[in-house]
Every structure is written in C-alpha cells, then in structure tokens.
N, C-alpha and C positions, 0 to 999 in steps of 0.2 A: 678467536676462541682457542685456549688451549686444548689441546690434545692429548689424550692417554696414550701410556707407552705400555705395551703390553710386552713383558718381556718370556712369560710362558704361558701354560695354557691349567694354573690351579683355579680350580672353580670357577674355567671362563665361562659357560653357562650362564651366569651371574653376571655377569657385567650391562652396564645399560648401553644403550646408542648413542653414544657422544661419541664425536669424531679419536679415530685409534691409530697409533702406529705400531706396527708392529715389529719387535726387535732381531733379524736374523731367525724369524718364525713363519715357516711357509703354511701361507693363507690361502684359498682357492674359491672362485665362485662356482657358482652350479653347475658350469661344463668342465670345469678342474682345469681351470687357467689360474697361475696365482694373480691375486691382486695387487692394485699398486702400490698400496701405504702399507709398505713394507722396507725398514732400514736395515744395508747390510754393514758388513765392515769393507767398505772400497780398499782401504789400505793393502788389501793381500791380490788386487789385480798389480800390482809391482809385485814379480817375484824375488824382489831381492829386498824388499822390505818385508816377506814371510818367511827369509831364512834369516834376518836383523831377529827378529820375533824369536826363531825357534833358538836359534843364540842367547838370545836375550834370557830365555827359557832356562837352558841350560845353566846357566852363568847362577841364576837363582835356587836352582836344585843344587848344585855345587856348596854353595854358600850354607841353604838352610840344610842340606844334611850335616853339614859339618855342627850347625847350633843344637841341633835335636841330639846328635853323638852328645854333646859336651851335657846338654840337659839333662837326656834321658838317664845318661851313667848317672850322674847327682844323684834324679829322684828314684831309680832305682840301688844306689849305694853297689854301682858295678862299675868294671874297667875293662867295657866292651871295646876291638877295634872298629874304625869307620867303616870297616868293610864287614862286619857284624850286621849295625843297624842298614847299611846298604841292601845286604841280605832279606833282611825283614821286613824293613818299609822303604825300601826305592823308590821300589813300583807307586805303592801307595802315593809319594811324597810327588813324584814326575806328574802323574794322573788329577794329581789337586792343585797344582802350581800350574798347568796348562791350561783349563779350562777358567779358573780363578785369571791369571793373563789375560786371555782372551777376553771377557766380560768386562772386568776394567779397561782395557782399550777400547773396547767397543762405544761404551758409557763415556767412555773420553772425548770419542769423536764426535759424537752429538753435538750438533747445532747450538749453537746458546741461546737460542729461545726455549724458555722454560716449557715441559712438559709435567703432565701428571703422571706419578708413579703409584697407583693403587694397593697400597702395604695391607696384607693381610697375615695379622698376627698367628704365630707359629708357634710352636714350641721346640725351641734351639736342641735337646736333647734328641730330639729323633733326626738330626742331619749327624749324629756322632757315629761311625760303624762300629759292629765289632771287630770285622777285620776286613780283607781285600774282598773277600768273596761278598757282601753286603755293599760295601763300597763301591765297588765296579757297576752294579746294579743302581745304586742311588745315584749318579750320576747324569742318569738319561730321566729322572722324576722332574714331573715340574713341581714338588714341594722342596730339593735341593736346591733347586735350581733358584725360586723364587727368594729363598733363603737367602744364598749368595747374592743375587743383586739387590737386595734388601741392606743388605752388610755393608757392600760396594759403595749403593746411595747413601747411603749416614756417613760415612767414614770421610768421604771425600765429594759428592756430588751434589750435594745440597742448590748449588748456587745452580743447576740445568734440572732440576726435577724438583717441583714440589711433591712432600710424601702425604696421601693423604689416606687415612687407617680404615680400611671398609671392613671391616669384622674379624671372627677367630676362624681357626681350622682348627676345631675339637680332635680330630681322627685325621690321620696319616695314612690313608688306605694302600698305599703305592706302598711303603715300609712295609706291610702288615701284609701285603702278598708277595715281596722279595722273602719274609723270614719263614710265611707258609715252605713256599717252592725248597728252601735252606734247610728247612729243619726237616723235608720231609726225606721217606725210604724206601726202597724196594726189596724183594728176595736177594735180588743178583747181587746188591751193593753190600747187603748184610751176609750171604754166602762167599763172598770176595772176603772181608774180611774174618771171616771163622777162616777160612783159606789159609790165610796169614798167621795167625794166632795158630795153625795147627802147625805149618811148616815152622814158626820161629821158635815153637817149642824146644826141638830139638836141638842139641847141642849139634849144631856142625857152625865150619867153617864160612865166618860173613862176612870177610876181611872186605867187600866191595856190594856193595847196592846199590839194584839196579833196578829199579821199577818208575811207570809210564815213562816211557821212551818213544811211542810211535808205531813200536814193533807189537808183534800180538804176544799174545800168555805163551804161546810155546816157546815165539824166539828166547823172548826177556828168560824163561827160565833154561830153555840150551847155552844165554850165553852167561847164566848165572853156573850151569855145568862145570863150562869151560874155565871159566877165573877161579867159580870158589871149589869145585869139584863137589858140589852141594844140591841139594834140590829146592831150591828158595821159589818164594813166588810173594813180590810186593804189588801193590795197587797206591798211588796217590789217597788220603783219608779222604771222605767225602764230609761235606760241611756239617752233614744234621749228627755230626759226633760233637761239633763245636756248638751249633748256632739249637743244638737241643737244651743247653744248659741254662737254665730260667734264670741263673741268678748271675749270671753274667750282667743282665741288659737292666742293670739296680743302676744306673749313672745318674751324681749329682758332679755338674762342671760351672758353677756360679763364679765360683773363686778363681778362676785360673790367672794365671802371668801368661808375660809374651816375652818372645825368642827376641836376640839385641837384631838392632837393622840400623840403619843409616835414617837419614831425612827423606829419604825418597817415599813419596805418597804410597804407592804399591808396595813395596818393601815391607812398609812401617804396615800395612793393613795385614803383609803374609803373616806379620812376627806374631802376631795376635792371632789369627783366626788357623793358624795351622796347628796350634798347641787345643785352641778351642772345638775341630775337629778332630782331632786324631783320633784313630780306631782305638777305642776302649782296649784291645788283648794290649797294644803297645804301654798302655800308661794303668789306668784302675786295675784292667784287669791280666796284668802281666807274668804275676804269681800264680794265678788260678790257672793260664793258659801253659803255665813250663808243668804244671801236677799233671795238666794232663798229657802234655808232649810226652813226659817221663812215664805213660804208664801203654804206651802204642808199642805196637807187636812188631818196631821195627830191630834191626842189631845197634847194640850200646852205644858200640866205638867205631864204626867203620872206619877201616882204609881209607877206601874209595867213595861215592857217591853219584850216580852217572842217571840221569835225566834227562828228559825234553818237556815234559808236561807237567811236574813234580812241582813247579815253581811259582810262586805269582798267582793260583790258584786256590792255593790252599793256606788259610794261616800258620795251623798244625805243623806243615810240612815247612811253610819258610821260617818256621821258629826250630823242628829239628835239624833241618838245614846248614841254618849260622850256628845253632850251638854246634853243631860235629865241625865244622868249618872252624871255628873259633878255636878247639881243642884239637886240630892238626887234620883231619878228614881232607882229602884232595876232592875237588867239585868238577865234575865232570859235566858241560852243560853241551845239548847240543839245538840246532837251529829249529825251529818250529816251524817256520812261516817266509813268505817272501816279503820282496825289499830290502832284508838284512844286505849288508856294505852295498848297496845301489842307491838308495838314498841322501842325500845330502843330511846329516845330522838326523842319523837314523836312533830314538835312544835305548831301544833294545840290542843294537848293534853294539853300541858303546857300552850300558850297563851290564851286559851279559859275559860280556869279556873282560870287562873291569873285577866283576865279582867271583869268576872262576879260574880253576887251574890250568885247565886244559878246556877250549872252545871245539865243537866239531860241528862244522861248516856244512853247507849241500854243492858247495862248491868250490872250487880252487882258489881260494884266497888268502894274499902274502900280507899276513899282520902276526906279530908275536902270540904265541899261543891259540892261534887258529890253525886246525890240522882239519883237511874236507875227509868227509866222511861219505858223499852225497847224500839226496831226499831220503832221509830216515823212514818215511811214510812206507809201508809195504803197498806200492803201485802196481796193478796187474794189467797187461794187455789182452781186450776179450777178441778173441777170432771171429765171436758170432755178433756183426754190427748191426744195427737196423738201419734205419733210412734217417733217424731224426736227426737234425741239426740246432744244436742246443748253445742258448744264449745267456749266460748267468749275468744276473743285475746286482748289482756293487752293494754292500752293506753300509745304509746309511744310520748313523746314530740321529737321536732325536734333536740334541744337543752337542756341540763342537766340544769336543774333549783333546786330546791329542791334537797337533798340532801336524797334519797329513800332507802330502800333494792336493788329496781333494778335498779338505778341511775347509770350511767356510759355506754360507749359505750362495752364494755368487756361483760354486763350481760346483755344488749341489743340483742350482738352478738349471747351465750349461749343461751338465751330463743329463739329465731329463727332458730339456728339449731337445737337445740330440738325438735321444733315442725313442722319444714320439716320434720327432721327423721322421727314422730311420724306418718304423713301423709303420707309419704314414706311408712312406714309400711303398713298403711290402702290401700294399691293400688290394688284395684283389687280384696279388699275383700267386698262382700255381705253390710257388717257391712254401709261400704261408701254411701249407698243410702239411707237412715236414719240420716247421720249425715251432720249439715250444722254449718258451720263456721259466727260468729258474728262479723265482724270486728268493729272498734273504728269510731266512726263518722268523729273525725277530724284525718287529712292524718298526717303523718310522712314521714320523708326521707328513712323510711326502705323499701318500693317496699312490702309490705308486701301479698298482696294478688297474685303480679305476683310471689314471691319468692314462698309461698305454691303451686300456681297454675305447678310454673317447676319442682316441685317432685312430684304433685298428679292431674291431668287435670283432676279429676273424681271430686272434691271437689265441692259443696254445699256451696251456700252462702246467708245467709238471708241481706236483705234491711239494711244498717249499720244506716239509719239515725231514726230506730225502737227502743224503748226502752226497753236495756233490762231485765226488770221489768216484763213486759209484755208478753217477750219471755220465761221465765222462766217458767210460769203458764204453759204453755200449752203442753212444753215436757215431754219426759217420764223421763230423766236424762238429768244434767246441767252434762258440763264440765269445770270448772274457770282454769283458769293458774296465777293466782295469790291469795294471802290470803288479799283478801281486801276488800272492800264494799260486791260486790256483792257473794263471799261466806258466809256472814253472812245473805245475805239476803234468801239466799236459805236454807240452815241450819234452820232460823227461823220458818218456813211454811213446816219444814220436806221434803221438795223435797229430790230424792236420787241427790246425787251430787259426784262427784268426783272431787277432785283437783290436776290437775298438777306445783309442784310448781319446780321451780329447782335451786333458790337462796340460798343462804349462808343464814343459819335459824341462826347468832350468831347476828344480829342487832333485832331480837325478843327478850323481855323478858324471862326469863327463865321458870314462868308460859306457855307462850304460848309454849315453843321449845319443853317441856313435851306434852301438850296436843298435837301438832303435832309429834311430836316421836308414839303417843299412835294411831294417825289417821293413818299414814305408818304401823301400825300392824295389820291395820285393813281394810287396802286395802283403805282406801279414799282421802288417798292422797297419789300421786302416784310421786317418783325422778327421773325416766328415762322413755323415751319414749315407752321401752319395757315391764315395769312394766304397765304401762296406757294400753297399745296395749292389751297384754297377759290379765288387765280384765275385757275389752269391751267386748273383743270376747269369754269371759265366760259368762258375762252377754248378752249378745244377746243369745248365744245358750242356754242358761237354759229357757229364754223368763217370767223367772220372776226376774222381779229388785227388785218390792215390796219385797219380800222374802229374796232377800239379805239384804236389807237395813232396815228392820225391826229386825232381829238379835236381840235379847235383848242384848248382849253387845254391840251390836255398840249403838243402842238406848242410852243406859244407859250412854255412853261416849257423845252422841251427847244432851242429857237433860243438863249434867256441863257443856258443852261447850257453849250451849244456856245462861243457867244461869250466867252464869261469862263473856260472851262479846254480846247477840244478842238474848233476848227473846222477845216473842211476846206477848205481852202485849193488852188484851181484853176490859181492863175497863182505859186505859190511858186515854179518857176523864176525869172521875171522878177523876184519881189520880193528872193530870194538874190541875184540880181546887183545890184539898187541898193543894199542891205545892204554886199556886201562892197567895192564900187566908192565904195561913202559912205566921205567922209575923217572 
C-alpha cells in the first residue's frame, strides 16, 4: 500500500488514516516521543557532504545574482552595480536558494518507491513577498512551504510521488497574520519617527549616518556629536510605513520568464521560480518603493553610513542604503551576532564584507577591510547575582532554511534528546530549584517545553518573551547549548558559563575547533549530558563558581578567546569616530 508523504503541516487536521511518512517533520505520540515514520535527509550525518551543500549553495547565489543584475537593470531600464542589487536583495536571494536546495535534495533521496503527495490547490500569488521583512516570515509557514514542494514535485519528481489534488485553500491565514503583526503600531515607533522628522528638519551637518547600531539613543546621538557636530537622532523605518500601503499587494505574475541556467534539474527549476517569487518592492512594485525611500526623514547624500541593525530588516532602509551606496556614500557595517569568521562558509560573514567599505568586527580578525571594534551590544555586569543558574535552549525554526551547524531535522533530533537526558538527570536533585530553563520566544514544531517537562515536571522556566541579555546579568552561571551569539556575549563580561554543545565541530574553522578542543579540557564546554550533569553538581556543592572560573588557566584561555572573536571594548565610542572620520 502506498503511503502519504506529508511534507508540512497545511490543513493537516484533514487528512485521513492511511499509512504517512513524514518529511523532516517532527511528529510525537502522547508521551512526546517522536515517532518512527519519519524521513530525514541522512546525507548531512557526513559533514563534509553539508559543507559540498553549503558550497554548492553558494556557487548558485553567485551565479543567479549575477542573472537578476543583468534582468532587473533591463526591466527596470537602469545601469545598477552587482553590488547595488547585492545590497537589496542578497539576503533575500541566499534565504530562497537554501531552503529551495534543501527540499530538492531531500525529494531526491527518496526511495523509488512511489509515494503519495496530497497537492492542495493554492493560490501562487500569496507565496510573492513584498519585501524581506514579509519574506523572512513566510518561510517558516506551511502554505510556503507546501507551495515549494508542490513546484519541486511537477518539475522534476513525478516518477517517486504520485500527485494527487484533495481540495483548495480559499484563505492564507498564516500571510494574513505576518501582514497584521507588519502593518501594525505603537506610540514609541510613531514618536521615534516624529523624532526624526523634527531633528532632520534642520539644516545642520549629516555628512555621516548613524542609526541602529547596538548602541542606545544617547550613544548613537553623542557619537553623531562627535562626526557631524550635530544633534541627529535616526531609528531603522519600521515596516507598517511599507507594508500599510494597500496598493502595493495589487500582484498579477501569470506571465513571467525565467533567468538562463544550464541543463541541470535544480538550476533550470531556480531560473523560473526565483523570478516567480521575487519580492514585489524588487520587480512591480520598485517605482512605488524609491517615491517612498525619497520622501524618509533621512540626509540626501550622506558621506558615511554606519550600521549594525539598519540592514536586511528593513526594505526601505536596504533600498536607501544601495541607492547612497551606488552614488558614492561609504557603508560602514558592523557585526550583530555570533559565528561571524568561525564558521566554515559562514554567508553573513562573506556577504557583509563583500557589500561594505569598512567591516567592524567583535573581534580581532585579519581580512581586508575588517577593523574589531569589539561586542557593539552595550553589556553591563550586575554586582547583585541571585542564586539562579540559567540554561538557554537554541532557536529552532519550523522549517530548515539556512544551511547551519545545527540545520537539519537529525541534529534537531540529537540536541532534544540530549537535553531531556540532561534534565532527566537533574530529577530530584537539589541542584533543579535553582535552575530555570530560557526557552526561544518564537514556537517550533518541537513541543519543546512539553518534551523537557515528560522527563523533568520539577523544571523552572523563565518568561521566554524576556531578553536574554538581561537574564544573563543577574545569574550566578549561564548554561548556552550552542556556540553562537549569546556565548560570546557572556564570555565578554566574564560571567562563569558553561556550554553545552553536541554538534559535529568539522563545519567550525579549525581556529575555532582548537579553541574548543582546549574549552572540553577545561570543563566549559561540556559533549554529553553526563559531562554537564557530573559539573553542575561539583559546582553547586563547592558553593564557589567564582573560584572555579577564575582559574588562571581557564582565564588565560578565556582573555584569546575574547581577543580573537568577542571583546569588550570601553572606549568604542571614540574608536567609531576615528573609524568613520578615517579617509
């Protein structure tokens, strides 16, 4: 008997009881165990067939930005540089070619016994964004998502899925609450920008712009002082200035062409469906979107340009961006997040430095046009600690996007049981009334707080919609379960931290896989859940962590680590201004 392939979860309610498999989609029975008819992509237990991928990845973004420059100038009758539309739709273009990848492979490895693909009519116009901010969001939907492997199966899969049509989807409810959330506003967003509009009025000196960076309203406008000798004060636009405009989301796309490509299966399906999705501000609505870039309360011609949050956020903002960029404006970009150069084929690392003049780093690293600035974030250390020891759980998307360390439903899998076990362990010990679980603000298909909760009902859970930034300050020990932003952010400010990490360290650089080799010697980063277990409960019963974690060795390990990806930097005031004041 064939079997349904269930590749997301639109109108699964509906589905009858015939035997299912389902695709890279975690399923769970009523103690929140997943079940077994469940297919992942094995391919990415070789880690060096997930860095062939992310190569693979790359080689294809390379190629189709170059077709969409040659396109888009035509149908716009412009003589944009590649590093214009780079500017505007990079991101976008990286974001849709990775998870699109991913899916096609997936669909590839499938068994060649025919299964059923249960096609439920869509309507193609509502997977079109209007720009990044919409798109980022439709990504993790199962009406995208179903779309895509809808596309995937016609195009080329015919011969491993029969398609068979079980009805319409009238309403796109999943769209219809991203554009609520988008278009909506508050006091402080609309008093930000009167803000704006009051201070640009004035004639002074804007030779340099500098808004969201990290820093708060006072720095951003002390170090606007110092450059422009001005009293400026910018904020990144918020969406519901774009996504309020009713007549934007008027898209008819029947007619389109496709980008040139090769014979290659995948290739030939990007050159069509990347033209067939593109965010409407890029293509219909790209005139409508520069009337209104041209009427923001920012400066004409700036100089300069100097950012960390300005970008990839905002459409508004990466269309006035490349145009000042395009017309001589120097881009000042600097690091947001961790991973940046630890990575193996990191593309924030590569794109961000490709597109700007000047890169500033959180940490000491030798590449052209990267100068460290350290963690831009304003970090504070609180003297008043409590007793809690706080464990933040890793943000999983619904759907594989990005191509990660922890990318794929298999190391999704691994990192969950892990830290059941881990929790499992702590049951019934002392230790558990002290520690509280940080989960991730936005939900996942993992059940994640009921799945810890059926191995540990004693477990601790702090507010998720809390940032945690602020959580950090006030414990006595962080817990991270991954090596990303927020280990660097604790490392910085010397908090003691431990990390549990339990991914394949071969898509790290080989600097980093050293320095982590040397952390596992040193007890602070911990591979099994019984390692972490066995030195909580040392450190609780000694009742000094200080004393651990001061160690001159560990110190001494943890000053390089600071200095080569994540130091704290006193005086980054004064060093942004000689930065952006250097010719």
């Amino acid at each position: 008997m064939k079997e349904q392939l269930i590749t997301d979860f639109l109108e699964h309610n509906k589905l009858d009881n015939s035997p299912k498999k389902y695709l890279e989609l975690p399923v769970f029975d009523k103690n929140y165990n997943l079940k077994k008819n469940i297919i992942f992509y094995k391919k990415w237990n070789n880690y060096s067939k997930k860095l062939k991928d992310k190569q693979k990845i790359l080689r294809l973004y390379d190629y189709f930005l170059g077709q969409l420059t040659t396109y888009l100038n035509k149908y716009h009758n412009r003589n944009y540089s590649k590093r214009y539309w780079s500017i505007i739709l990079g991101q976008w273009l990286f974001k849709f070619i990775s998870p699109v990848y991913f899916r096609w492979n997936l669909i590839s490895s499938l068994e060649k016994k025919k299964y059923i693909f249960l096609q439920k009519e869509i309507n193609s116009n509502d997977v079109i964004p209007l720009g990044i901010e919409d798109f980022a969001r439709m990504l993790n939907t199962n009406y995208w998502n179903h779309y895509i492997y809808t596309q995937i199966i016609k195009h080329s899969f015919s011969d491993k899925l029969t398609m068979t049509k079980v009805g319409k989807i009238t309403k796109n409810n999943e769209r219809d609450l991203i554009y609520q959330k988008l278009k909506t506003t508050n006091i402080k967003e609309k008093l930000s920008l009167y803000i704006q509009k009051f201070f640009n009025f004035f004639p002074q000196n804007k030779n340099t712009l500098i808004f969201s960076t990290y820093m708060s309203n006072l720095q951003e406008m002390k170090l606007n002082l110092l450059t422009n000798k001005s009293l400026l004060f910018y904020k990144m636009l918020r969406p519901y200035l774009l996504f309020g405009k009713k007549k934007l989301f008027n898209i008819n796309r029947k007619n389109i062409e496709k980008l040139k490509s090769s014979k290659d299966s995948l290739e030939n399906f990007l050159s069509i469906e990347i033209l067939k999705c593109l965010p409407s501000s890029y293509l219909e609505n790209f005139d409508k979107v520069e009337n209104l870039v041209n009427k923001i309360p920012f400066p004409k011609s700036p100089k300069n340009i100097f950012t960390t949050l300005g970008i990839y956020r905002s459409t508004l903002m990466d269309r006035y961006i490349a145009t000042n960029v395009e017309n001589g404006s120097s881009l000042i970009l600097a690091q947001h997040g961790g991973l940046y150069f630890q990575e193996k084929i990191h593309f924030s690392s590569i794109h961000e430095v490709n597109i700007s003049n000047k890169y500033l780093s959180w940490g000491n690293i030798k590449k052209r046009k990267v100068l460290p600035i350290g963690i831009i974030k304003n970090l504070k250390t609180n003297f008043k600690v409590s007793n809690k020891i706080i464990l933040e759980v890793r943000k999983r998307n619904k759907y594989v996007g990005e191509i990660k360390l922890d990318s794929g439903f298999s190391e999704s899998k691994k990192y969950f049981n892990e830290l059941c076990h881990f929790f499992k362990l702590l049951k019934g010990n002392k230790i558990c009334e002290n520690l509280f679980v940080k989960l991730h603000e936005t939900e996942s298909l993992w059940n994640e707080k009921k799945q810890f909760m059926s191995h540990n009902s004693e477990l601790n859970f702090l507010d998720k919609g809390k940032k945690m930034i602020k959580e950090i300050n006030s414990a006595k020990l962080v817990i991270h379960t991954y090596c990303g932003t927020g280990h660097l952010e604790s490392l910085s400010i010397n908090k003691p931290t431990l990390i549990f990490f339990v991914h394949n360290l071969n898509l790290f650089d080989k600097k980093t896989k050293n320095y982590i080799k040397e952390f596992i010697k040193l007890g602070i980063i911990h591979r099994s859940p019984q390692s972490l277990f066995k030195m909580l409960i040392s450190l609780e019963n000694s009742k000094n962590i200080e004393k651990w974690w001061n160690i001159n060795k560990r110190q001494n390990l943890l000053r390089r680590y600071r200095h080569d990806y994540g130091f704290f930097n006193k005086d980054k005031i004064s060093k942004l201004k000689s930065i952006i004041n250097e010719k």
